[in-house]
C-alpha positions as CSV (number, residue, x, y, z in Angstrom):
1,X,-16.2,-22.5,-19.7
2,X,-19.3,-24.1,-21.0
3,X,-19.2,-26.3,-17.4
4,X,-18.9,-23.3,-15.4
5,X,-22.1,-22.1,-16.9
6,X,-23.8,-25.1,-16.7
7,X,-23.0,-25.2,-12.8
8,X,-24.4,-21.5,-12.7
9,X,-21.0,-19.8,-12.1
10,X,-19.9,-16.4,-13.8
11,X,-16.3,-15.3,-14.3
12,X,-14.7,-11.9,-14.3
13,X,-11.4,-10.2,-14.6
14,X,-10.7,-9.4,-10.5
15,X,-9.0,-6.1,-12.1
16,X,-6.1,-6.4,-10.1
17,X,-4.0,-9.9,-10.9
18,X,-5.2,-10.2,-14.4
19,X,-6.8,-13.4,-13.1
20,X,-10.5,-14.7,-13.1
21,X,-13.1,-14.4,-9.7
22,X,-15.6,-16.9,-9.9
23,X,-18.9,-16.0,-8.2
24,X,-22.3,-18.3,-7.6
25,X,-25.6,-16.4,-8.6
26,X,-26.8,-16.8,-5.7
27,X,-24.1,-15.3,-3.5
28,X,-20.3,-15.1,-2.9
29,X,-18.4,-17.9,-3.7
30,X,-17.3,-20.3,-1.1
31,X,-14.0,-20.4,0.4
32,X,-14.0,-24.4,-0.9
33,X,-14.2,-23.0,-4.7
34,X,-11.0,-20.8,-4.2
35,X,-7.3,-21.7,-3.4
36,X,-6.8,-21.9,0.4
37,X,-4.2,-19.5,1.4
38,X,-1.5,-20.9,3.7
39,X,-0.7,-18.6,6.4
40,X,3.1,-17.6,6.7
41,X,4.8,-19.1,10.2
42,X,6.0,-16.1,12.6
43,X,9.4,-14.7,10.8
44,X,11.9,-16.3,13.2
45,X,10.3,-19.8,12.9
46,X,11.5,-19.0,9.0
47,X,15.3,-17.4,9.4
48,X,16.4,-17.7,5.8
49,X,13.1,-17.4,3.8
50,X,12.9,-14.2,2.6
51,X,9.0,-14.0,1.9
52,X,8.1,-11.3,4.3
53,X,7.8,-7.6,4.2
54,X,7.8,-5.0,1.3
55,X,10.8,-6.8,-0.7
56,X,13.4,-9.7,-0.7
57,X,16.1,-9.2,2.5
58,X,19.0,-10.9,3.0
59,X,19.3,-12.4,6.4
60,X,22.7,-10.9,8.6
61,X,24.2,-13.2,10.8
62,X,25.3,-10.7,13.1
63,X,26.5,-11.0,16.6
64,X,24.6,-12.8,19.4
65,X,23.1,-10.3,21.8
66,X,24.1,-11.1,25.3
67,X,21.1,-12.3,27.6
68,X,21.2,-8.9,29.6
69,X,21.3,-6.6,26.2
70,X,18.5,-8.4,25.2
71,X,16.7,-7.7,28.8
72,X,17.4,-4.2,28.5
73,X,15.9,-4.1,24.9
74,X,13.1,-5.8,26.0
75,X,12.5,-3.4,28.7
76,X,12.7,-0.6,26.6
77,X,10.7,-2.1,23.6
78,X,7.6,-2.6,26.5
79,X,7.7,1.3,27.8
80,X,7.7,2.5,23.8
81,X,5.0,0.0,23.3
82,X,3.1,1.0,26.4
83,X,3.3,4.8,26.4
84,X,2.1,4.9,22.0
85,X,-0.5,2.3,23.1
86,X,-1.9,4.8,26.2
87,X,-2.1,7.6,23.9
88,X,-3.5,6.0,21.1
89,X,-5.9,4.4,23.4
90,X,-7.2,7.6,24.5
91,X,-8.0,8.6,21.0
92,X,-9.7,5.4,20.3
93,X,-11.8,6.2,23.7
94,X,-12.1,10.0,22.9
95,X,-14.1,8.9,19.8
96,X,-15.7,6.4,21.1
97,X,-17.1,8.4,23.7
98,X,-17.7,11.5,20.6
99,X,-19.4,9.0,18.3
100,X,-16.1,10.3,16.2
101,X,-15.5,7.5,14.0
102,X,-13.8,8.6,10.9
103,X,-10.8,10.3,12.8
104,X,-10.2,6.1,13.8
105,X,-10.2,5.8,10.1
106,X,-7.7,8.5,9.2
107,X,-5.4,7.7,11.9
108,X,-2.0,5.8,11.8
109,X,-1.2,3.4,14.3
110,X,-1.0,-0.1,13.3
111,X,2.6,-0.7,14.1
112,X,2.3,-0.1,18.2
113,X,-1.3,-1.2,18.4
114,X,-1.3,-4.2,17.0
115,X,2.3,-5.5,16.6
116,X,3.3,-7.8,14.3
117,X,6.6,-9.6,13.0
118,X,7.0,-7.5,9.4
119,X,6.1,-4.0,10.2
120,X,7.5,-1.5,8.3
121,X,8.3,0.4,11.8
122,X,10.9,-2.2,12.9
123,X,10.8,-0.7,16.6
124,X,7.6,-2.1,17.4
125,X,8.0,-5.3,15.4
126,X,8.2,-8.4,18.1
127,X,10.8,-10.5,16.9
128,X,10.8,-13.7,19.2
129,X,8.6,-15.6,22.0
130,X,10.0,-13.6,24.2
131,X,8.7,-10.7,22.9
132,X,5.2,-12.0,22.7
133,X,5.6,-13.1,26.2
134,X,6.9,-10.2,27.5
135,X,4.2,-8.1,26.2
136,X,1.2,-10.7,27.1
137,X,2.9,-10.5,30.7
138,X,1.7,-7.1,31.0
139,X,-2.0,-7.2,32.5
140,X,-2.1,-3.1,31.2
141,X,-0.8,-3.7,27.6
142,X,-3.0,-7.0,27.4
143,X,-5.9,-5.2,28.5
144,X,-5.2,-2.2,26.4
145,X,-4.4,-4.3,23.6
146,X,-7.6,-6.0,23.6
147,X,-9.9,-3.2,23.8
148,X,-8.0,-1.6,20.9
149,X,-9.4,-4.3,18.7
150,X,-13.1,-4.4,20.3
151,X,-12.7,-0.3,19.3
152,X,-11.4,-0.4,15.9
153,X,-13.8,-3.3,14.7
154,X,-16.5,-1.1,16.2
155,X,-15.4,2.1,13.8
156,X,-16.0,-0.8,11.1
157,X,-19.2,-1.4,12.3
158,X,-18.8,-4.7,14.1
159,X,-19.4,-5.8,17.7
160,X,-17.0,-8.3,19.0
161,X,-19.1,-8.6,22.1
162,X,-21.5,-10.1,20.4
163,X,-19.5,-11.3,16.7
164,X,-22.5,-9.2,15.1
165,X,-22.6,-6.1,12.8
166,X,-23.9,-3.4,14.3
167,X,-27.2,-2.0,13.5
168,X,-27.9,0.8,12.9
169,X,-24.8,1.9,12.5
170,X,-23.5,5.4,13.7
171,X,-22.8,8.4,11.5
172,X,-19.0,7.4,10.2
173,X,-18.8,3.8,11.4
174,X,-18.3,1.1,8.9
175,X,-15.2,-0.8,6.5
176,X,-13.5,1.7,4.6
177,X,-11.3,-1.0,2.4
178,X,-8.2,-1.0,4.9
179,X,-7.7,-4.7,4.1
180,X,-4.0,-3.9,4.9
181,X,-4.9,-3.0,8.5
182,X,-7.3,-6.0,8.8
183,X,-4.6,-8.5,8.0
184,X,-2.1,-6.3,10.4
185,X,-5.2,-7.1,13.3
186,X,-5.3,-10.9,12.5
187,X,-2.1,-11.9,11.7
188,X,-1.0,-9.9,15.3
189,X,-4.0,-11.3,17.1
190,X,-2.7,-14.7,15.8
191,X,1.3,-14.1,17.1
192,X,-0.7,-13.4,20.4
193,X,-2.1,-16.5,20.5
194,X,-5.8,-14.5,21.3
195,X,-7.5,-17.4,19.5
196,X,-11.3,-16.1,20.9
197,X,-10.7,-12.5,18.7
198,X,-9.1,-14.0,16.0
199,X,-12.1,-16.2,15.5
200,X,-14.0,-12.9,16.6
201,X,-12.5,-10.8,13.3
202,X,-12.1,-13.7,10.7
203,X,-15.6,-14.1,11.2
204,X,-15.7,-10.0,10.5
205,X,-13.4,-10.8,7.3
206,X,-15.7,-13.4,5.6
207,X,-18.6,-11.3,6.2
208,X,-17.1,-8.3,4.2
209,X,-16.0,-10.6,1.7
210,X,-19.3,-11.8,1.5
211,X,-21.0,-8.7,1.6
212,X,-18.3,-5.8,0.1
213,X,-16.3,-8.0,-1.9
214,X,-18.5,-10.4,-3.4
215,X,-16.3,-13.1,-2.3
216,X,-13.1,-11.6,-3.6
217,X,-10.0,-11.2,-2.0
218,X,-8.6,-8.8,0.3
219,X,-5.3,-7.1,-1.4
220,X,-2.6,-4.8,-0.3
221,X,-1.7,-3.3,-3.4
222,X,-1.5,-6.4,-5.6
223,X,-0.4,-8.7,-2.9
224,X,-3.2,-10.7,-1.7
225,X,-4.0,-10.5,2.0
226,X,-5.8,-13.9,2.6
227,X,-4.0,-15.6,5.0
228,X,-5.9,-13.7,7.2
229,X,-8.5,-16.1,6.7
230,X,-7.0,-19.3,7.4
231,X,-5.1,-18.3,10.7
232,X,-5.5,-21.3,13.2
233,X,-4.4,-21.6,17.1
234,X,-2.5,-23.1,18.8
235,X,0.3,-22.2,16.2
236,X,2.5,-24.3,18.5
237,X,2.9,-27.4,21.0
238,X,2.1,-26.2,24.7
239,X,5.5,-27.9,25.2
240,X,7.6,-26.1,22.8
241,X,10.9,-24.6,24.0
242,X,10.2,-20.4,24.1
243,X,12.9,-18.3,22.2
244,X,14.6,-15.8,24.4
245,X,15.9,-14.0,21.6
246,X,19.5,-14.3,22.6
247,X,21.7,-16.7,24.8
248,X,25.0,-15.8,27.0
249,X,28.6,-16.3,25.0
C-alpha cells in the first residue's frame, strides 16, 4: 500500500465485487493499470463452453436442420427483424424529430435493434454467419440498423458523426447508466463486423468511464461488462469458410 501512495494512487472498495478500484489524482485510471478484459468469441465459434447468458446451459445435440428449414427460418427471422426494427425506427425518429429523448431511455428494444448471439429474446438472437450475412445483405436493415445506433448514442449525448459529445446538450439527452445496453450495442456492432462504429462507441465508452465512472467498470448487475472495450475487427480471416447454420442429411 505504502508504494501505491508513493506513486500517487488511491484505493477504494468499487462497492459492487468487494474488490479495490485504483484511481490516479489526476484523473481516471488508465486502461494499462487495470486487467484487460478478453472479449468472448461469437457463441457458435464456442459450442460447449457454457459462459454466455444469464446462467450455465447445457449444449443439445439435437437434430440437423435441413438446408431448406434453415432457409425458411432465415426468411422468417429477417421479416420479424425487419418489421420491430421499422417500428422502433420510427420511434427513435419521432423523438428525434420532438427533441423527446427520455422516452429512448425508457424504451425496450435491444433484442431486434441491435442483435446479438445471447439475448435473452432467443428469436432475434443470430446464431451463425449466416445469420449475420443474411441480415447485412439487407441494404434496408443495414441502413436502419445503423442509424439506430447514430440515434441512441445521440439520446446519450454523443455524435457519431463527428465521435464528439454533444454540446450543449438537449433537455433529456445524456448516459443514464444502461451499461447493459451499451455492451448489447458493441458487442452486436462487433458480430456485424461495423468496425468504423465500434471504434465510433468504444471511444463513447472510455469517455464515460473517464468522466461518469472515474475509470471504473461498466457492470450488469455484478457481472462486469468490459469486454466492450477491447472488441477488435476483423474477428476473422477474410478467407474463413461462412457457417450456413445447417447442411443437407
Amino acid at each position: 500500500m505504502a508504494d501505491a501512495a508513493e506513486a500517487g494512487l488511491a484505493g477504494y472498495s468499487d462497492g459492487q465485487s468487494g474488490g479495490c478500484v485504483w484511481e490516479i489524482e489526476t484523473g481516471a485510471a488508465p486502461a494499462s493499470a487495470r486487467p484487460k478484459a478478453v472479449p468472448r468469441p461469437p457463441k457458435w465459434e464456442a459450442a460447449g463452453k457454457a459462459v454466455y447468458g444469464r446462467g450455465v446451459h447445457r449444449t443439445s445435440k439435437g437434430t440437423v436442420p435441413r438446408a431448406k428449414q434453415v432457409e425458411q427460418n432465415s426468411e422468417k427471422k429477417l421479416a420479424a427483424c425487419k418489421a420491430k426494427q421499422l417500428e422502433t425506427l420510427q420511434m427513435f425518429r419521432n423523438c428525434e424529430a420532438e427533441n423527446s429523448w427520455d422516452k429512448i431511455h425508457r424504451s425496450h428494444y435491444d433484442w431486434w435493434m441491435f442483435p446479438i448471439d445471447d439475448g435473452s429474446k432467443a428469436d432475434f438472437n443470430v446464431t451463425s454467419e449466416a445469420d449475420i450475412s443474411m441480415l447485412r445483405s439487407d441494404a434496408e436493415w443495414l441502413e436502419g440498423y445503423r442509424d439506430a445506433v447514430r440515434l441512441v448514442a445521440k439520446a446519450w449525448g454523443w455524435d457519431t458523426a463527428t465521435a464528439e459529445m454533444i454540446e450543449p446538450k438537449a433537455e433529456g439527452m445524456g448516459y443514464k447508466g444502461w451499461d447493459v445496453r451499451l455492451a448489447k450495442i458493441c458487442r452486436s456492432l462487433f458480430l456485424f463486423e461495423e468496425e468504423p462504429l465500434l471504434a465510433n462507441m468504444q471511444k463513447f465508452a472510455r469517455e464515460i468511464q473517464r468522466t461518469e465512472k472515474a475509470g471504473g467498470s461498466f457492470f450488469y448487475g455484478r457481472i462486469c461488462l468490459d469486454e466492450l472495450l477491447y472488441f477488435e475487427l476483423p474477428r476473422r480471416a477474410a478467407t474463413g469458410t461462412v457457417d450456413t447454420g445447417g447442411s443437407e442429411t
